[in-house]
Backbone as a ProteinNet text record, in pm:
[ID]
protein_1_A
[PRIMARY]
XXXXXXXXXXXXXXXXXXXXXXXXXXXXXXXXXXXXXXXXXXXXXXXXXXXXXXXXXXXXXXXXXXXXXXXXXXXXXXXXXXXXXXXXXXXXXXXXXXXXXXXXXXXXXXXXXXXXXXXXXX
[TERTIARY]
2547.1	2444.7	2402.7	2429.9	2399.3	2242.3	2157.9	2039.9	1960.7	2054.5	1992.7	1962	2079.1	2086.3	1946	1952.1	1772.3	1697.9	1686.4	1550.1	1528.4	1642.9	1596.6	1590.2	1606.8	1608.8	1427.8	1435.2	1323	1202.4	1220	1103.3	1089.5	1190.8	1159.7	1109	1095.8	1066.1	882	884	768.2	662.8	685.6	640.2	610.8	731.8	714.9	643.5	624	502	410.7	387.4	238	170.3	265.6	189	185.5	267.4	247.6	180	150.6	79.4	22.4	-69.2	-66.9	-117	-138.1	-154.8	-4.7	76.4	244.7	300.8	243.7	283	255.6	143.5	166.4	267.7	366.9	484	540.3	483.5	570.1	538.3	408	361.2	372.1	278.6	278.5	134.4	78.5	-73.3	-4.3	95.9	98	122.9	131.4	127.4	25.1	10.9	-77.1	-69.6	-162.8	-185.7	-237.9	-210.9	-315.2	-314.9	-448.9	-471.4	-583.5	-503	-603.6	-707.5	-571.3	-724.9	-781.2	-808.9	-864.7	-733.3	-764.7	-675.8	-725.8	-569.6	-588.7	-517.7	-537.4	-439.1	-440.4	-325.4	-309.2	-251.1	-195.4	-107.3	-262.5	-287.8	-430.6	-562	-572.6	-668.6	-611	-485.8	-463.5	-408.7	-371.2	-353.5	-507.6	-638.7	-747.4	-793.8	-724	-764.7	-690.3	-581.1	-467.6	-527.1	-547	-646.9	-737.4	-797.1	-986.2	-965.7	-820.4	-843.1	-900.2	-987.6	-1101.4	-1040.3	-922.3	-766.5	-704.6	-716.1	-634.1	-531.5	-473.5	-370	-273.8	-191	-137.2	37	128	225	285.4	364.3	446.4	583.8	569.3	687.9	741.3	849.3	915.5	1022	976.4	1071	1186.9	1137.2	1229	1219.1	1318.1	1370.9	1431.9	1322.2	1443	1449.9	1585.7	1570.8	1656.7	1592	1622.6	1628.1	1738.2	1747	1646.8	1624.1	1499.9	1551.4	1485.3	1523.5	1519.5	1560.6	1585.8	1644.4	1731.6	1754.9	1638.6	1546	1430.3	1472.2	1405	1438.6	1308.7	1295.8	1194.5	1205.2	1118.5	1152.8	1031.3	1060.2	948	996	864.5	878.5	762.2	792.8	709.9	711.4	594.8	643.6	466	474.6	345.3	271.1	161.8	110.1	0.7	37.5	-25.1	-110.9	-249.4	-341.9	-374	-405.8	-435.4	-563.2	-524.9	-662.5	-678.2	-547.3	-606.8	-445	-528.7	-439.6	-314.4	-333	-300.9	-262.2	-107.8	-86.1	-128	-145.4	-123.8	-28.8	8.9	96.2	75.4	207.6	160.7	263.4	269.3	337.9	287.6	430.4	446.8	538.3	486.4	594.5	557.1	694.5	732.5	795.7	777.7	822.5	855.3	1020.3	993.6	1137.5	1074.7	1214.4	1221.7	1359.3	1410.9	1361.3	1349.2	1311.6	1410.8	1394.2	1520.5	1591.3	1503.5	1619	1697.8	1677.8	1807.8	1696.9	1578.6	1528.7	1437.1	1344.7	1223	1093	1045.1	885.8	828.8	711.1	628.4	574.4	589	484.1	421.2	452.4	398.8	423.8	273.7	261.1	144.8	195.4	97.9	103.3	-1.1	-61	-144.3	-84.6	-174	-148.7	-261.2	-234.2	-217.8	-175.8	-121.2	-184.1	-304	-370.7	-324.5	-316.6	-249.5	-380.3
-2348.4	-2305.4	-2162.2	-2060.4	-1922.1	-1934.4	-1850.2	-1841.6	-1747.2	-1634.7	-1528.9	-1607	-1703	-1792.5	-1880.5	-1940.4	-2059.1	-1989.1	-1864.3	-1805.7	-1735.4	-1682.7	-1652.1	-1751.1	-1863.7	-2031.5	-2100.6	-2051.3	-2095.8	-1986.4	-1819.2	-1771.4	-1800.4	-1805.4	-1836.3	-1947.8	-2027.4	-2172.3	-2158.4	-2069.6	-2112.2	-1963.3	-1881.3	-1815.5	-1824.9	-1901.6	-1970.9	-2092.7	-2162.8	-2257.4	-2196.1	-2132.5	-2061.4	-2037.3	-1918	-1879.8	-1973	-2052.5	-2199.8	-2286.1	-2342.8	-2480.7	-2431	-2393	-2364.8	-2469.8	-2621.3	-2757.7	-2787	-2778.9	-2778.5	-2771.2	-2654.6	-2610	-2683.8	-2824.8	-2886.7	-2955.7	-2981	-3064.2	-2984.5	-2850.5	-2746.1	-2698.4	-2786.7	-2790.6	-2931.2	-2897.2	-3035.8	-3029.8	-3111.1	-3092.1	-3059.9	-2986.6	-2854.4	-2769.3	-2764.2	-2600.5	-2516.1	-2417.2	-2304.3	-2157.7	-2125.8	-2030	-1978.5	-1815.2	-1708.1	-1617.9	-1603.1	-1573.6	-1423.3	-1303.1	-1197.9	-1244.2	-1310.8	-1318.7	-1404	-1520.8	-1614.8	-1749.5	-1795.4	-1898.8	-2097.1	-2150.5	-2273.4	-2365.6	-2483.4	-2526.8	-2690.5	-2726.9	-2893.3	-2871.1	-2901.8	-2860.1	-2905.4	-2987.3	-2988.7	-2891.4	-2836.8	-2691.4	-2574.2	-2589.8	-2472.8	-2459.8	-2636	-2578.4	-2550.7	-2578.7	-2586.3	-2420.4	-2387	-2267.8	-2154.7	-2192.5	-2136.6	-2143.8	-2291.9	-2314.1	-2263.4	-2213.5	-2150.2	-2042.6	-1970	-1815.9	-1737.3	-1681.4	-1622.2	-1587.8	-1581.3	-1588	-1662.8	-1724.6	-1820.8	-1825.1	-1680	-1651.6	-1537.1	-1532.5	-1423.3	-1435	-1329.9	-1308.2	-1234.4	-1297.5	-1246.8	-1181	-1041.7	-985.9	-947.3	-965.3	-974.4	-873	-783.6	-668.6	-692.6	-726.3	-739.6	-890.8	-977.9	-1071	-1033.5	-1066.4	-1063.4	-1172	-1187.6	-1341.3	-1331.5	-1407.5	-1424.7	-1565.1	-1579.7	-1737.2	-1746.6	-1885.1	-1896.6	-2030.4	-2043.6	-2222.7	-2314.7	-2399.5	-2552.1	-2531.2	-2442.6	-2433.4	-2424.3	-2346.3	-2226.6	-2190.3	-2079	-1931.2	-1849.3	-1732	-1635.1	-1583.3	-1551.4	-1536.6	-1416.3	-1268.7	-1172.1	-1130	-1102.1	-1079.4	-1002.3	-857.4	-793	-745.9	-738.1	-773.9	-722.9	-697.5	-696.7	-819.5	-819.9	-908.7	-883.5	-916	-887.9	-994	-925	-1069.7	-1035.3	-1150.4	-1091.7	-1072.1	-1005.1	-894.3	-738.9	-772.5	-592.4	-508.8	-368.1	-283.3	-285.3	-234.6	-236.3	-334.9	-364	-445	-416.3	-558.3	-512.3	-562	-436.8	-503.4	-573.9	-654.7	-752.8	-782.6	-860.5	-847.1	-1042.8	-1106.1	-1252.7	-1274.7	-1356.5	-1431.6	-1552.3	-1628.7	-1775.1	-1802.5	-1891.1	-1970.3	-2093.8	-2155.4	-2229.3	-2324.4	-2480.3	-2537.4	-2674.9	-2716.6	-2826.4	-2928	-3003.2	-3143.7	-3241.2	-3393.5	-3453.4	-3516.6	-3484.2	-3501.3	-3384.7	-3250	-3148.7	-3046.2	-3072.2	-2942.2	-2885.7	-2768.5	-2720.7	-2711.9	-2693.4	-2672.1	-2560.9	-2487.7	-2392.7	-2403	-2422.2	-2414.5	-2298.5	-2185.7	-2107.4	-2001.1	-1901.6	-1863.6	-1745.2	-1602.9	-1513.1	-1434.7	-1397.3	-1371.3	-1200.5	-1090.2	-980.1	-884.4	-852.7	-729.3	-589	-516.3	-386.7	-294.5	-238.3	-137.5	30.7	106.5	203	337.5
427.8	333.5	368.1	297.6	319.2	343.2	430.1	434.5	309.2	289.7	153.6	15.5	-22.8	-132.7	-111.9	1.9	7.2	28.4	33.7	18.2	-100.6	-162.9	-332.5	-395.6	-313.1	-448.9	-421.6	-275.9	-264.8	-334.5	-341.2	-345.7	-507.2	-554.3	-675.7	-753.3	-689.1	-670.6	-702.9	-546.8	-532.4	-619.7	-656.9	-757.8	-905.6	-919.5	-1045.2	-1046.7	-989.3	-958.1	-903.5	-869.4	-863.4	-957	-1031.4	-1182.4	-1288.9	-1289.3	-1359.4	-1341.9	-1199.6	-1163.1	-1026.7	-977.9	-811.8	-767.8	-815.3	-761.9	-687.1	-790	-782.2	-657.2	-567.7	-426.2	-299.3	-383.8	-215.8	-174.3	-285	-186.2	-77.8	-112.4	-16.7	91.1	118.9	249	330.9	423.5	504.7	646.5	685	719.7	834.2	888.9	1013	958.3	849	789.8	812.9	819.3	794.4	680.9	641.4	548.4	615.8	633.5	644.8	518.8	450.9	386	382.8	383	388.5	523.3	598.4	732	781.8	620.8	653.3	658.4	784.4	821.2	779.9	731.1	655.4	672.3	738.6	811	727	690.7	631.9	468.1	434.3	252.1	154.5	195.5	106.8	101.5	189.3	245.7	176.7	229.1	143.8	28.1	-78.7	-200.7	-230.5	-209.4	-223.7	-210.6	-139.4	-127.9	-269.2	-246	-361.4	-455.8	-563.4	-645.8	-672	-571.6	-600.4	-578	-562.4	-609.6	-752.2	-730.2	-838.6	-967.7	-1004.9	-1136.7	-1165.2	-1312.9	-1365.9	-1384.7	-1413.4	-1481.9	-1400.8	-1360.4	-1281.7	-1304.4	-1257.4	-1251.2	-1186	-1029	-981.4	-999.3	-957.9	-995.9	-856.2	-802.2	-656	-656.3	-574.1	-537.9	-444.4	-289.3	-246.1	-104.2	-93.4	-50.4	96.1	218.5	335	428.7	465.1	563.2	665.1	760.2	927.6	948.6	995	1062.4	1194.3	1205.1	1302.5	1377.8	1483.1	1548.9	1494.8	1522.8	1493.2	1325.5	1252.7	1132.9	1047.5	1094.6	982	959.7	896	831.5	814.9	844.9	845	652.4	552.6	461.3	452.7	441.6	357.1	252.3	155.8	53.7	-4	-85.7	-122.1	-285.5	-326.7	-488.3	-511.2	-666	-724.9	-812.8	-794	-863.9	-993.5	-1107.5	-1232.9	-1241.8	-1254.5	-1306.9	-1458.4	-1524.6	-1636.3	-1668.6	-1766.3	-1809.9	-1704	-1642.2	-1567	-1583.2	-1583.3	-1607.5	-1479	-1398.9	-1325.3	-1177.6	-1146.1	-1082.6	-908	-862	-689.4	-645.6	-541.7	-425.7	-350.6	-348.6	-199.2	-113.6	0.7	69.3	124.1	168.4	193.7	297.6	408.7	495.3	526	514.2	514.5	614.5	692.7	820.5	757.4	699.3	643.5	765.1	737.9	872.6	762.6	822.1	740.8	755.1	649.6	632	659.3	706.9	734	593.7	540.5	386.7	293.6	385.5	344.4	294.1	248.2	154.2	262.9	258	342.3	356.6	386.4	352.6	447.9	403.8	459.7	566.6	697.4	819.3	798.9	820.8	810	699.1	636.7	537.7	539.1	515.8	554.8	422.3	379.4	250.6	289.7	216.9	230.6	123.3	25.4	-48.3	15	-33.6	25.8	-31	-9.2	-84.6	25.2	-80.3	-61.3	-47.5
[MASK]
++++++++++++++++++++++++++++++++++++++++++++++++++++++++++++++++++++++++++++++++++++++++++++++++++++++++++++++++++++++++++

C-alpha cells in the first residue's frame, strides 16, 4: 500500500466530511486521540468532535494545497497538510496548516491519534 496514495485518500476523506458533516469525523478518531487545536488541547473522539462542531462557522470549505507523508512506527504515517480555508460569507480565505499522526486499525483502515490544527496568519 503506497503511503502518498492513503494519505490523499485519507485527506480527502476527511475534508470532505468536514465541510459536509463535522459530526461525520468521529469514526476517525478514538478516546486516545488527541486534537490540538490553536493550542487548545482535546483528548477522546467525542471532545473533540465536540469541539469541531462548536466551531463559531457553519459553513466552510477546504481547499488543500499541499499533501506530505512520512512513514512512522508500528505502520503510521505522519500526514501535513496546508491549504486555505473559505468560510462563508467572507471575502477572504485563511491559511492553514494540519498534522495527522494516523496508525492502523486491526481491520486494515486508520484513524487519527494525533491531530494539530493552526491558522497561519501572515
Amino acid at each position: 500500500m503506497d503511503p502518498d496514495s492513503v494519505a490523499k485518500a485519507f485527506v480527502e476523506h476527511y475534508y470532505s466530511t468536514f465541510d459536509a458533516n463535522r459530526a461525520g469525523l468521529a469514526n476517525l478518531y478514538q478516546e486516545g486521540s488527541m486534537l490540538t487545536f490553536e493550542g487548545q488541547k482535546i483528548q477522546g473522539s467525542q471532545n473533540i468532535v465536540a469541539k469541531l462542531t462548536s466551531l463559531p462557522f457553519q459553513q466552510c470549505k477546504h481547499n488543500i494545497t499541499t499533501v506530505d507523508c512520512q512513514p512512522s512506527g508500528s505502520g503510521g504515517m505522519l500526514v501535513f497538510v496546508s491549504g486555505n480555508l473559505q468560510l462563508a460569507g467572507e471575502q477572504h480565505a485563511l491559511k492553514f496548516s494540519q498534522m495527522f499522526h494516523l496508525k492502523p486499525t486491526p481491520q486494515g483502515s486508520f484513524y487519527v491519534l494525533n491531530d494539530i490544527f493552526r491558522l497561519n496568519y501572515a
